[in-house]
Every structure is written in C-alpha cells, then in structure tokens.
C-alpha positions, 0 to 999 in steps of 0.5 A: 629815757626813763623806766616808767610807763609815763616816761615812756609814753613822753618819749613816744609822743617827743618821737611822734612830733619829730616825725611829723604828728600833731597829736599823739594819744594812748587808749586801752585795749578795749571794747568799743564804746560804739560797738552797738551801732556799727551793727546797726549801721552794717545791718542797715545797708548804710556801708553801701558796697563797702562789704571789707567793712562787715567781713572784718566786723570781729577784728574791728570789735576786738584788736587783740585778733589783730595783735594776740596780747595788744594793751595800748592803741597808740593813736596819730593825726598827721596833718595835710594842707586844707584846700583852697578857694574854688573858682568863682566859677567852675562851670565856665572853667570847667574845673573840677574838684578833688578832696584835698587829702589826694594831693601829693604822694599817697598817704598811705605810704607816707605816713606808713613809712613815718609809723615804722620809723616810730615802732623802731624807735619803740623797740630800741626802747622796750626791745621785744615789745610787739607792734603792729602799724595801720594807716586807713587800712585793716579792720580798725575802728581808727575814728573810736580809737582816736577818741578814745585817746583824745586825739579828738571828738567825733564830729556831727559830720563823722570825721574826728575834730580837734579845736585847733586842727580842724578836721583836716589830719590823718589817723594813723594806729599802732597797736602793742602789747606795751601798757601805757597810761591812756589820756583822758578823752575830749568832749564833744564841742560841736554843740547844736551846730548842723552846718555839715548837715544843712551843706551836705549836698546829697544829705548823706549826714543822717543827723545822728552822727552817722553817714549813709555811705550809698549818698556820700559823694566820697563813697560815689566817687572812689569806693563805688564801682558801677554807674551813679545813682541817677537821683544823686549826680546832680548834687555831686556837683564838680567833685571828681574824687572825694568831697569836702564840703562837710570840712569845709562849712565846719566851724572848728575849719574857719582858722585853716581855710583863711591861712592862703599861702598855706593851702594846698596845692590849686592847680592839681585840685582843681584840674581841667576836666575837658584834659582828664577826660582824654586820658586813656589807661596809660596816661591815667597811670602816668599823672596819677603815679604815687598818688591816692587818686589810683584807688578811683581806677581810671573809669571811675575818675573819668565817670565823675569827670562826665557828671561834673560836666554835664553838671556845668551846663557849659555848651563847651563841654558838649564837644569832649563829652561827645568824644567820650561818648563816641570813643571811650573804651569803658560802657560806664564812662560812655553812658554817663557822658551820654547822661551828661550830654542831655543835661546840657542840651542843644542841638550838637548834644542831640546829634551826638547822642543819636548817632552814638544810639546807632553804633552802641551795642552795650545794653547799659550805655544804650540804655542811658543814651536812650534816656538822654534822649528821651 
C-alpha cells in the first residue's frame, strides 16, 4: 500500500469490493447542500411521527458532533436482490407484500459487521486513524452523503440511484478524520421522467424531490404506531411491510427487475396473509428472528395484514378477520379487522361484526366496528 492519500483511497475501495460493496465513494466534511430544506421539511410536518428525525437535526448538519475532527464521509451501496413478480392476482391468494429489502437477516447487522471488517482493515493501514460506522442508524443525512461522493443521484422518488444499480442498495458511512481525495458527484439522470410520481399509490411523492412521510406506505406500515389514516388504506393495497412500487416503476430498475432467477426470494415476500394473521407474540418472534420485519413489532405487522384483507374483497378473508376481530389481544389489530370486514361485506361479515360491538369494551375498536357497521 502506498503513502498517498489517492493510494489509500484505492485500497479502501479494492477492500470495500471484497467485502461486498458495489460502490464506494469519499465526500468532505461539509455542510449539507440541502440543509435548507431539511428544515423545511421537519417544519412542514412532513417527518410525520418520525421525531428522532428533528432531535438529532444538529448532528445530521454537522458530522464532526459525531466524529470531533471527522474529514472524510466514506459513503457505501451494498446491493440486495430486486423483487419478484407479484401474483397475478393477489386477492384471490390472498398474498400480501413485503418490500424487498426485508428479506433474509436484517440488514442491519450484515452490513455492520461488513463496515467493521472495513474500519479494521483501515487502522491496519493508517493505525490511529479514528472511525466511526453507520448503516441507517444515528443522525446521518446517508442519501446527501452518497451524492456527495458519487455513489449516485438523488432520484425524483427520493432514493439514491445509480445507472447501473437502480435503486435497489443499501448505505452504509464511516466517517474518519482521514483526508482523502473526494470523488466528483453524479448528475441528475432522471430528467422529465414522473413515473415514481404518477404510481405512487398514496401521492406521498410531492414532486420536488420530496416524500410526505405521514402518505408513505413504508412510513404506515413500519415507523407508525397507531391506527392508519382511514382515507389512506385503500391505497396500501397488499403491502404489509414497506412498498416498493416507486423502484419498481423507475426506469433506471427495468435491467434488475427482468433478471428472473436472481430475484429475491417469493415465498417469504409474499406470505399468506390468512397464516400471519394467526401469529400470536411468540410465533411473530419465532418467524421474524433476525429479520428487519421486528421493527413493525407484531400489532403493527398484523394491523397491515387486515387492511390488505379487507383491500382483497376476497369473501374467504371474512372468516380469519372475524377471528381477529374476536380474539386479537391488540384494540388496533381488532378495529382495523373490523374496518376490513365492512369492506368486504356480506352477511357473515355483519354477523361478525355485530357481535364483536356487543362484547368490545375498547372505545377505539368499537369505534371502528361502529363504523364498519354503519
């Protein structure tokens, strides 16, 4: 290895490939180029109940509160298998959806363990050199910093892309005191294209290269805690955890998504909804060990499993919604099985309903049985 901050850097990006990375780019310490509008952005609500977001604002500004004499971000996209096909037709199977980065062990941890293995590497190198790793957690701006060190473009549909990885990677950081010689950005290749725009199912893309977090089916499905918007359920459609219809319409994914074999795995992202509607705390633990899935925490999971559901108008979901309705030890799981109910209808999903209003005594599930109802 040479002396030289560009010998360096070919070292780190010859490591950064053996361990798995697609790309690997370096950007200076910094202030954020789109500083301005995280502001606005926070101001306008548009984190929904994502409020980590705003406490750690400072950091995000100013990665040196992070790392005290931090010079270089390095910046990392590890890439994971686009999805498959879904089925023809979900509503008569009764599938649901799962955005396809859940699939397999949690990200998280792989890729963290990958990052390690690079810093040790990096203090073999430069020993004394101080590093500091982040794989979608901390208060890092990760999508400015990997356009800042042409990892990629920020997309129309806010998620970095690059031409030949689409949009389907992860971002990784570490961020060190190292000074190394920052690669030249990637321009902006989405041109007038408004296909993200145009397909996303809830308009959570506002058009300006921004997302309103509180209409995003990933946001409803994974970060959000309480009941879903009314107005918004329908346009969830099957997705249980996460969505990826904005990747999956984007030009740039055509390549990925045509590669067959290579996609991931169907059976786990498009489970049978009817089965995870009967997995009580311990069995949602069991199937979901290890995985990215935890974070919807099992009322969550299982309140997007009774939209989708009711969003089938299959009258074969009627009977595990009714047991839902009459069972589930959550109040959000049983009114949202119970909003799912009037949506498909029918005399057995009435009967079901008006005997749940009898027996409930959660003022928030009646209040949805009621409506149901109604």
């Amino acid at each position: 290895m040479t002396g030289t901050a560009a010998g360096l850097g070919a070292d780190i990006r010859h490591a950064a490939q053996q361990l798995g990375f697609a790309r690997c780019g370096f950007a200076p310490v910094v202030r954020p180029p789109h500083a301005a509008f995280l502001g606005r952005w926070l101001a306008a609500g548009q984190a929904a109940g994502m409020s980590y977001l705003e406490r750690g604002v400072a950091a995000r500004l100013d990665p040196c509160q992070l790392l005290p004499g931090a010079r270089t971000i390095i910046s990392l996209a590890y890439p994971y298998l686009a999805p498959p096909s879904p089925p023809t037709d979900w509503q008569q199977e009764l599938r649901g959806r799962m955005a396809a980065y859940a699939v397999g062990a949690d990200y998280h941890q792989v890729i963290g363990a990958k990052l390690r293995d690079l810093a040790a590497c990096i203090r073999v190198w430069r020993p004394g050199a101080l590093l500091r790793v982040y794989v979608d957690t901390g208060p890092v701006l990760e999508r400015e910093w990997g356009a800042g060190s042409g990892v990629g473009w920020f997309g129309r549909n806010t998620n970095l892309l690059h031409a030949a990885l689409g949009s389907y990677f992860f971002l990784a950081e570490l961020l060190t005191d190292l000074a190394l010689d920052p690669d030249s950005t990637v321009p902006d290749r989405c041109g007038s294209c408004t296909r993200c725009l145009d397909g996303c199912p809830t308009a959570a893309l506002r058009g300006s290269y921004d997302l309103d977090a509180r209409r995003c089916i990933s946001y409803l499905t994974i970060e959000h805690r309480g009941p879903i918007p009314r107005d918004l359920r329908a346009g969830m459609g099957n997705w249980i955890f996460g969505c990826d219809v904005c990747q999956e319409v984007c030009p740039w994914n055509e390549r990925l998504l045509r590669r067959g074999p290579e996609t991931a795995d169907a059976v786990a992202l498009q489970p049978f909804l009817p089965e995870l509607l009967r997995l009580d705390e311990a069995a949602f633990r069991r199937r979901f060990r290890g995985s990215a899935v935890r974070r919807s925490k099992r009322e969550g999971l299982l309140r997007n499993v009774t939209v989708a559901l009711g969003n089938s108008g299959n009258p074969r979901a009627v009977e595990p919604l009714a047991g839902a309705l009459r069972g589930d030890p959550s109040p959000l799981v049983r009114g949202h099985a119970a909003w799912a109910l009037g949506m498909i209808g029918g005399g057995t999903a009435h009967a079901a309903l008006r005997a749940a209003w009898r027996a409930e005594v959660d003022a928030s599930a009646r209040a949805e049985i009621e409506q149901a109802l109604g």
